[in-house]
The first five atom37 places (N, CA, C, CB, O) and aatype in JSON, in Angstrom:
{
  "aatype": [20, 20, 20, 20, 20, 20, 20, 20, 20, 20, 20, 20, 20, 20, 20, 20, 20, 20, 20, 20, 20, 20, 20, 20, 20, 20, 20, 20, 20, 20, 20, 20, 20, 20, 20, 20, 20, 20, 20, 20, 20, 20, 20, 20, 20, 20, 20, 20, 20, 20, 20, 20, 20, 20, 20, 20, 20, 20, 20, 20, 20, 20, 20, 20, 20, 20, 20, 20, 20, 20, 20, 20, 20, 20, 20, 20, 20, 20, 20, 20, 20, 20, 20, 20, 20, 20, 20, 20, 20],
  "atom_mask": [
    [1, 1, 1, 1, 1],
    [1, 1, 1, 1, 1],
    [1, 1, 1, 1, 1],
    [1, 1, 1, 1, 1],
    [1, 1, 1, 1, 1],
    [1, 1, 1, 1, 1],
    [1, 1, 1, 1, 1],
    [1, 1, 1, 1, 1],
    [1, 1, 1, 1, 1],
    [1, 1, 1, 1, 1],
    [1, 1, 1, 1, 1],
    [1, 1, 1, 1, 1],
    [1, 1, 1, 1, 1],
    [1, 1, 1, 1, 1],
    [1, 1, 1, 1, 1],
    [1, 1, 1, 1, 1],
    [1, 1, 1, 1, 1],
    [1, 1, 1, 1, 1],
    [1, 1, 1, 1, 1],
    [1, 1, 1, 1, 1],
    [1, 1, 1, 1, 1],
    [1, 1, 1, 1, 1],
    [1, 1, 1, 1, 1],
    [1, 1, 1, 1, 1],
    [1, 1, 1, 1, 1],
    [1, 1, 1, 1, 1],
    [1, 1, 1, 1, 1],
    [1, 1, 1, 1, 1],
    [1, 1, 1, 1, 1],
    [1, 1, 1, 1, 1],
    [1, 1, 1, 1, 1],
    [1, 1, 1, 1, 1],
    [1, 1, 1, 1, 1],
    [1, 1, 1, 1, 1],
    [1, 1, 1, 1, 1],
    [1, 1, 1, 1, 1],
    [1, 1, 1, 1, 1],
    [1, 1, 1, 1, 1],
    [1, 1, 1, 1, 1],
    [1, 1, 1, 1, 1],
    [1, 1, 1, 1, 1],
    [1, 1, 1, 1, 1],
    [1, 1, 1, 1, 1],
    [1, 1, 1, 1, 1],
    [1, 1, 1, 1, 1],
    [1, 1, 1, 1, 1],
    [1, 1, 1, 1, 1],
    [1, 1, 1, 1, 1],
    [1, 1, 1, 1, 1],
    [1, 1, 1, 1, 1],
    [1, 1, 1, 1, 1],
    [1, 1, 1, 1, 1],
    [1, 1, 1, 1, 1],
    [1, 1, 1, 1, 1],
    [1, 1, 1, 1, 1],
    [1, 1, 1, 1, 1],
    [1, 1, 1, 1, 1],
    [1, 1, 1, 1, 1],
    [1, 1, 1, 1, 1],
    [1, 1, 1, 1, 1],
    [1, 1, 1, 1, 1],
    [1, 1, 1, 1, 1],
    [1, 1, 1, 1, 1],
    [1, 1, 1, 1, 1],
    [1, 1, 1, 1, 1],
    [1, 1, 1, 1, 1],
    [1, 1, 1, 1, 1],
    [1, 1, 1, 1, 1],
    [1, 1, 1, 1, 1],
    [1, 1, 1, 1, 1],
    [1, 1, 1, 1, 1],
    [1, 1, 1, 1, 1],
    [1, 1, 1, 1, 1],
    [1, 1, 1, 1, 1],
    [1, 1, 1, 1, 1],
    [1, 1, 1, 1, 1],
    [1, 1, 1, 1, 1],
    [1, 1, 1, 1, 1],
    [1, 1, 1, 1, 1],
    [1, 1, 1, 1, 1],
    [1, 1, 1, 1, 1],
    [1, 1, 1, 1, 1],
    [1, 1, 1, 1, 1],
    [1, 1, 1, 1, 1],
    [1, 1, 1, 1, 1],
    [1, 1, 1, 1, 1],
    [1, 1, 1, 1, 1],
    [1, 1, 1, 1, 1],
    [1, 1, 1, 1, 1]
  ],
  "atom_positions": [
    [[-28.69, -15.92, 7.44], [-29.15, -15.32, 6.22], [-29.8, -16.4, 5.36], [-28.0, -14.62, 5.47], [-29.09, -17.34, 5.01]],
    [[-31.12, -16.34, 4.97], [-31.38, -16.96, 3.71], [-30.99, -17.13, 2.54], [-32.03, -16.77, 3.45], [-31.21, -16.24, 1.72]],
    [[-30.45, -18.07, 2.23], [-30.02, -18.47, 0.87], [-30.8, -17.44, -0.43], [-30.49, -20.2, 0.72], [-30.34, -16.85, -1.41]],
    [[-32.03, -17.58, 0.11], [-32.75, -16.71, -1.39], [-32.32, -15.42, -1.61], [-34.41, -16.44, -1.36], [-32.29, -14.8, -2.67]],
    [[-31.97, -15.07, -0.41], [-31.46, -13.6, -0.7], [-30.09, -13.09, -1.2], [-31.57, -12.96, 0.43], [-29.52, -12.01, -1.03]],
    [[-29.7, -14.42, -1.99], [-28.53, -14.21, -2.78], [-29.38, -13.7, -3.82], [-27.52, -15.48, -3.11], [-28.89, -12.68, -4.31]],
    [[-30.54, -14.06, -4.37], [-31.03, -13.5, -5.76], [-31.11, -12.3, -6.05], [-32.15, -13.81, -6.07], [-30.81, -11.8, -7.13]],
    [[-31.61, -11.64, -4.9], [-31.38, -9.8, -4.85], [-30.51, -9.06, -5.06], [-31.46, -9.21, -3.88], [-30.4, -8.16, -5.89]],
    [[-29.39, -9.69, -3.77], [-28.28, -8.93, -3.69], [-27.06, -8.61, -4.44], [-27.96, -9.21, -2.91], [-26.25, -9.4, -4.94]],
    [[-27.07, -7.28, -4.44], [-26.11, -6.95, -5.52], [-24.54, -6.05, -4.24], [-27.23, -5.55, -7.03], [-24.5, -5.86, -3.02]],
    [[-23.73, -5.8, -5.15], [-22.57, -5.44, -4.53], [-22.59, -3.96, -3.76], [-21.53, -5.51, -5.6], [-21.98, -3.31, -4.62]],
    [[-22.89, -3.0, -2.71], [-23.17, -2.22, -2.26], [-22.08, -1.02, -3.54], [-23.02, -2.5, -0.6], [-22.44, -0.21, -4.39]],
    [[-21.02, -1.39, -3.19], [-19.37, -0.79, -3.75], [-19.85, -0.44, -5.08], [-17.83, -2.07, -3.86], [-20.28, 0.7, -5.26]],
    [[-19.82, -1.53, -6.3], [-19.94, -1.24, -7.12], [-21.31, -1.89, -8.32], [-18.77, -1.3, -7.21], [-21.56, -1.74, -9.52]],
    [[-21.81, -2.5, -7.36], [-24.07, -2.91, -7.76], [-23.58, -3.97, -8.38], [-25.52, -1.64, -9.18], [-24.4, -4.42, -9.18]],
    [[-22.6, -4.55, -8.34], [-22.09, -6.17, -9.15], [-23.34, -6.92, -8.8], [-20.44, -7.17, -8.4], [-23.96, -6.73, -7.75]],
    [[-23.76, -7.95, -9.89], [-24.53, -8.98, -9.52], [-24.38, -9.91, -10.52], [-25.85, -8.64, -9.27], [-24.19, -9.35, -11.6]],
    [[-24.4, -11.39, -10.62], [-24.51, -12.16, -9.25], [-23.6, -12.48, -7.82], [-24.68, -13.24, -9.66], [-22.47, -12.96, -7.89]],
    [[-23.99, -12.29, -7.04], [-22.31, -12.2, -6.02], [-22.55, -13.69, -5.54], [-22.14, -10.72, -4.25], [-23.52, -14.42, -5.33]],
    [[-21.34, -13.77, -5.48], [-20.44, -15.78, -4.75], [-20.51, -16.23, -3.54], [-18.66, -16.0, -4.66], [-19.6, -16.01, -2.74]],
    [[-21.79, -17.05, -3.16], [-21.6, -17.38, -1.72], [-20.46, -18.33, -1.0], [-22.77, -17.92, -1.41], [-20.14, -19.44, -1.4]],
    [[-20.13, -17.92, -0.3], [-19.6, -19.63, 0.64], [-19.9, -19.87, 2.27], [-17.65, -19.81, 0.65], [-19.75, -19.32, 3.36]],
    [[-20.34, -20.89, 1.75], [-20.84, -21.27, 3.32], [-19.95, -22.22, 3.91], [-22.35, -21.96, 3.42], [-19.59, -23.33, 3.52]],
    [[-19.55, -21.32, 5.29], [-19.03, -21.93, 6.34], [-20.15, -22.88, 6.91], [-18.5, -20.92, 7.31], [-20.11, -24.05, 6.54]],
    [[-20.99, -22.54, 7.62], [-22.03, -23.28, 8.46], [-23.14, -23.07, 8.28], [-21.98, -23.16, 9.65], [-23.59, -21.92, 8.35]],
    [[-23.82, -24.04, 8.01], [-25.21, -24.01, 7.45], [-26.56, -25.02, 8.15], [-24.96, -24.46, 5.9], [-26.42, -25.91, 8.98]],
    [[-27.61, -24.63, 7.63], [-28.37, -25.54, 8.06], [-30.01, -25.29, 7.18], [-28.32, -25.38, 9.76], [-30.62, -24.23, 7.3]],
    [[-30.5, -26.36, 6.38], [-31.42, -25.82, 5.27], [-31.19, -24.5, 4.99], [-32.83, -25.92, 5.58], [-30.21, -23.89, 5.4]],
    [[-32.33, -23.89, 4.09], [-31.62, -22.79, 3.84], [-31.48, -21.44, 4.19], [-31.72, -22.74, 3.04], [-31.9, -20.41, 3.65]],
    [[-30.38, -21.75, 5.82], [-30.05, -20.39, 6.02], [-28.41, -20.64, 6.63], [-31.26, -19.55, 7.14], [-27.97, -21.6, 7.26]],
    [[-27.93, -19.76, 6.31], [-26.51, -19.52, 6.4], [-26.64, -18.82, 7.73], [-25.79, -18.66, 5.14], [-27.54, -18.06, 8.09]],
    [[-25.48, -19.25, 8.45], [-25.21, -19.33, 9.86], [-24.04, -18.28, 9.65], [-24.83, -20.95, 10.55], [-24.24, -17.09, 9.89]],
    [[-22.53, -18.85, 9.1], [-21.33, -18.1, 9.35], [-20.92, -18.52, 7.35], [-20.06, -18.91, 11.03], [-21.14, -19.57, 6.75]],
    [[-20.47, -17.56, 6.98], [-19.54, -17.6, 5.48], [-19.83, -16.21, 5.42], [-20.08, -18.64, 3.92], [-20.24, -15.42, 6.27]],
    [[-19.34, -16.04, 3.61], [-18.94, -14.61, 3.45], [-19.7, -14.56, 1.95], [-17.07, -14.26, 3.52], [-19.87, -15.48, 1.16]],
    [[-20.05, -13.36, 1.86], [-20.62, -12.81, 0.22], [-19.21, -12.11, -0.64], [-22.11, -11.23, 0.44], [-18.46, -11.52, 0.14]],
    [[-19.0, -12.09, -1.29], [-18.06, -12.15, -2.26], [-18.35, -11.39, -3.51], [-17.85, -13.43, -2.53], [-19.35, -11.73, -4.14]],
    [[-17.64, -10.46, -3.94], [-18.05, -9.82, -5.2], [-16.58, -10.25, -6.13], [-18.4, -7.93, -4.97], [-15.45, -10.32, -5.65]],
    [[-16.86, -10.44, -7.12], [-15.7, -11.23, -8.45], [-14.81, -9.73, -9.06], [-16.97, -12.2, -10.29], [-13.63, -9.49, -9.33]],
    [[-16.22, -8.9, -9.09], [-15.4, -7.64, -9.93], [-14.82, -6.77, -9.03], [-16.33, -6.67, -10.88], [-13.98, -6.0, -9.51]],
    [[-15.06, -6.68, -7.69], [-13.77, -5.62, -6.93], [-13.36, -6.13, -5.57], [-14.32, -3.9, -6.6], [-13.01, -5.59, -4.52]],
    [[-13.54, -7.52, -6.04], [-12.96, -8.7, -4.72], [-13.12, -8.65, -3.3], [-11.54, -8.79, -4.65], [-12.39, -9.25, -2.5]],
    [[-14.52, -7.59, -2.88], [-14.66, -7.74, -1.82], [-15.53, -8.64, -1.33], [-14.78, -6.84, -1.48], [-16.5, -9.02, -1.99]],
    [[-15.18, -9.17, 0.19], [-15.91, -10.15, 0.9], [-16.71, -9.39, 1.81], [-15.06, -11.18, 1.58], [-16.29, -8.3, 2.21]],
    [[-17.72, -9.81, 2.16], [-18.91, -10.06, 3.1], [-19.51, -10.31, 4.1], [-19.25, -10.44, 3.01], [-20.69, -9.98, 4.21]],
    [[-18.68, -11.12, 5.33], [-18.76, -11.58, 6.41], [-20.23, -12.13, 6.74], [-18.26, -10.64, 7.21], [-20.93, -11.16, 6.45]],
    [[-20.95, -12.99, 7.11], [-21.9, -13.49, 7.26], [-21.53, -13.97, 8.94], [-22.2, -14.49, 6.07], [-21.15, -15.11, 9.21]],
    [[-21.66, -13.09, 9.8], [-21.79, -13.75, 11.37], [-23.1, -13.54, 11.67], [-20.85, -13.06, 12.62], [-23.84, -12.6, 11.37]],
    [[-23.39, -15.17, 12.69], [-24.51, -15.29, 13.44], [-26.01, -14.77, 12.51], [-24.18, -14.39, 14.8], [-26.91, -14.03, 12.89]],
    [[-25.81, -15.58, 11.04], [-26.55, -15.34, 10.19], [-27.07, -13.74, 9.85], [-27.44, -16.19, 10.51], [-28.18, -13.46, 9.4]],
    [[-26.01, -12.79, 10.18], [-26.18, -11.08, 9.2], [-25.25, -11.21, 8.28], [-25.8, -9.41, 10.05], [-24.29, -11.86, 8.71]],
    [[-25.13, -10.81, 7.06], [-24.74, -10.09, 6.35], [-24.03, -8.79, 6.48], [-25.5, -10.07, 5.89], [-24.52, -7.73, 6.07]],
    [[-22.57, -8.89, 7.19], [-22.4, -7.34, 7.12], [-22.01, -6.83, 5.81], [-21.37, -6.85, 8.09], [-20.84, -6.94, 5.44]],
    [[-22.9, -6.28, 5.09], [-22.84, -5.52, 3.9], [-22.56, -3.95, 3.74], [-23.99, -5.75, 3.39], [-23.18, -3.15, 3.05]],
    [[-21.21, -3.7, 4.72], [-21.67, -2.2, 4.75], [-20.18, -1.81, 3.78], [-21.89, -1.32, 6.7], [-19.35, -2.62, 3.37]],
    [[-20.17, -0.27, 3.59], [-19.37, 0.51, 2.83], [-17.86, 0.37, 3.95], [-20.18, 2.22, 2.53], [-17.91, 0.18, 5.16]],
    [[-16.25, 0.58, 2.9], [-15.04, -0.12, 3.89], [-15.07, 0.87, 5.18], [-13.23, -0.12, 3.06], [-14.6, 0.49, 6.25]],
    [[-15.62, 2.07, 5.05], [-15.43, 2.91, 6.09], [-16.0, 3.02, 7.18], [-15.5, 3.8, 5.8], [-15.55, 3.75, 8.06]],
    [[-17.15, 2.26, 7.34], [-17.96, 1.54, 8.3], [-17.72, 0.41, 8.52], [-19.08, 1.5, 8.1], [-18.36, -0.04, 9.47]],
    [[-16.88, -0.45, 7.91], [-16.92, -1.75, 8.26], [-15.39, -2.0, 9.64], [-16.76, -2.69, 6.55], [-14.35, -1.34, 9.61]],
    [[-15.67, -2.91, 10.52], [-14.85, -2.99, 11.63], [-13.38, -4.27, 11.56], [-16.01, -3.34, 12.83], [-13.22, -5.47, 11.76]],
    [[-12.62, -3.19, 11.19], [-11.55, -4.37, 10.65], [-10.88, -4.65, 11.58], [-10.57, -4.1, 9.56], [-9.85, -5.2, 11.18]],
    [[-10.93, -4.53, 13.02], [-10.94, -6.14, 13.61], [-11.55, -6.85, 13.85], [-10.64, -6.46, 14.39], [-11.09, -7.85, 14.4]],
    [[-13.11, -6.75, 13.54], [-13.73, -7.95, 13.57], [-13.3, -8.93, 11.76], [-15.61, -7.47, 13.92], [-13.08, -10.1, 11.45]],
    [[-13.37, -7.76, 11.11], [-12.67, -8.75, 9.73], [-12.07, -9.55, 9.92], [-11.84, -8.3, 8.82], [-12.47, -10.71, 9.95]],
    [[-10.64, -9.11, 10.17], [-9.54, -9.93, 10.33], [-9.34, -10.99, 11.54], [-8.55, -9.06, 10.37], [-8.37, -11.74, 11.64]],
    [[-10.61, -10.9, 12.59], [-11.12, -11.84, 13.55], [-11.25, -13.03, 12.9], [-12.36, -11.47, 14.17], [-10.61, -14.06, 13.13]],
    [[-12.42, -12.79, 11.76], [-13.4, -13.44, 10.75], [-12.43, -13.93, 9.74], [-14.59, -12.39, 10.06], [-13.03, -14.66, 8.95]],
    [[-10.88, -13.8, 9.37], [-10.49, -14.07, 8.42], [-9.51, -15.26, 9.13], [-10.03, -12.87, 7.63], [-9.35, -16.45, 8.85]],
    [[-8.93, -14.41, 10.18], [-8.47, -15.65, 10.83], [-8.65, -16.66, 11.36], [-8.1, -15.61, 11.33], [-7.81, -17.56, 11.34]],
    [[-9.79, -16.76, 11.95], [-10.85, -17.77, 12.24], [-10.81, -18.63, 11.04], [-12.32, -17.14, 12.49], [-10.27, -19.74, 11.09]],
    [[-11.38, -18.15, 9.94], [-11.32, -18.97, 8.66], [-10.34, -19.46, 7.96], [-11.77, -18.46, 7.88], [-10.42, -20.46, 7.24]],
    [[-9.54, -18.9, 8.12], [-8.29, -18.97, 6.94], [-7.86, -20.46, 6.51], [-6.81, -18.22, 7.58], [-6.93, -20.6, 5.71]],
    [[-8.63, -21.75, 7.14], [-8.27, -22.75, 6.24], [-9.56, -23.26, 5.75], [-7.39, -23.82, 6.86], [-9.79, -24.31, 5.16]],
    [[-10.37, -22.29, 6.13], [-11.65, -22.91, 4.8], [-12.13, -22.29, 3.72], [-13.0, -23.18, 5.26], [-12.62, -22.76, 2.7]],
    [[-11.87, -20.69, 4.2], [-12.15, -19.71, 3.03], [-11.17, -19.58, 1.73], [-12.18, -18.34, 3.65], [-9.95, -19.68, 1.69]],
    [[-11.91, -19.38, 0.9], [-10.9, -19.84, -0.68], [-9.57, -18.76, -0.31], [-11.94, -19.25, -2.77], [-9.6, -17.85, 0.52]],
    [[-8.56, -19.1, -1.1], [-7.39, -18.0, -0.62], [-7.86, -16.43, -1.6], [-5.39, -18.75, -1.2], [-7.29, -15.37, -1.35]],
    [[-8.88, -16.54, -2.6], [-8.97, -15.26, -2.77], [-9.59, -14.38, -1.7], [-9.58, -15.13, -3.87], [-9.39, -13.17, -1.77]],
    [[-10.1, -14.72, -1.02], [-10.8, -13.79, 0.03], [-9.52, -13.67, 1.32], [-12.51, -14.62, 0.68], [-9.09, -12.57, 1.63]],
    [[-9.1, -14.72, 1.86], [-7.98, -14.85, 2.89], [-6.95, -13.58, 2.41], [-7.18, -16.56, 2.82], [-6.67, -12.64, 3.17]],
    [[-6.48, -13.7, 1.15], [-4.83, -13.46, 1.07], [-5.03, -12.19, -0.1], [-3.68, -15.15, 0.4], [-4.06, -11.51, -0.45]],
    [[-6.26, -12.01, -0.59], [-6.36, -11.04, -1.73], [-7.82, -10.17, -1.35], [-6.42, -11.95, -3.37], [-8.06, -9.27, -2.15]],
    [[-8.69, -10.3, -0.37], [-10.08, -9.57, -0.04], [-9.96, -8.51, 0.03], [-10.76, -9.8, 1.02], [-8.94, -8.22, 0.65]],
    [[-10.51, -7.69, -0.31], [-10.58, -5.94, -0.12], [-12.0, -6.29, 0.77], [-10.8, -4.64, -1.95], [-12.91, -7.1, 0.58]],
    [[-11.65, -5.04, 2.1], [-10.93, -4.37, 2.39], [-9.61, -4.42, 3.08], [-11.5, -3.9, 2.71], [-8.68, -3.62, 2.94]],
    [[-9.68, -5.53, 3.89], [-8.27, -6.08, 4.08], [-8.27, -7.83, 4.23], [-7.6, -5.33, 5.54], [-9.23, -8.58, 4.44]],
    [[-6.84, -8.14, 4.04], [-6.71, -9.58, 4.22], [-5.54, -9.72, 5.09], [-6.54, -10.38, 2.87], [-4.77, -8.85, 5.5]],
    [[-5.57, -11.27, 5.34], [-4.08, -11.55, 5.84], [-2.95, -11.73, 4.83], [-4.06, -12.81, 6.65], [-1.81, -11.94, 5.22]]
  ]
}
């Protein structure tokens, strides 16, 4: 994902903007693996193999989440790990 396209994006859930990147793996500016982050209804984002899965919780595949969380869980901030909607560890 391109970095610039943090400027657009707003929160699908509830149109929050500006949303919180963190990058796991990077390289100039495009994001490889991290997560998009919304502040006002604490959901995360998943960023694999540079997509954005930005979809609504009922489409989204929570074992690949919790794949993605566990994988991370000592680099991602603990609000997303231990407090993320739609689910955490």
């Amino acid at each position: 994902m391109n970095k610039k396209l943090m400027e657009i994006l707003a929160c699908p859930i509830d149109k929050h903007f500006p949303l919180e990147l963190v990058e796991l793996s990077s390289k100039d500016e495009v994001v490889s693996e991290g997560t998009i982050f919304c502040s006002k209804c604490s959901r995360y984002y998943p960023i694999i193999e540079e997509i954005p899965i930005m979809l609504p919780d009922e489409l989204r595949d929570k074992n690949q989440d919790i794949e993605f969380l566990t994988k991370h869980k000592g680099t991602l901030p603990d609000k997303i790990v231990t407090k993320g909607v739609p689910w955490h560890l």
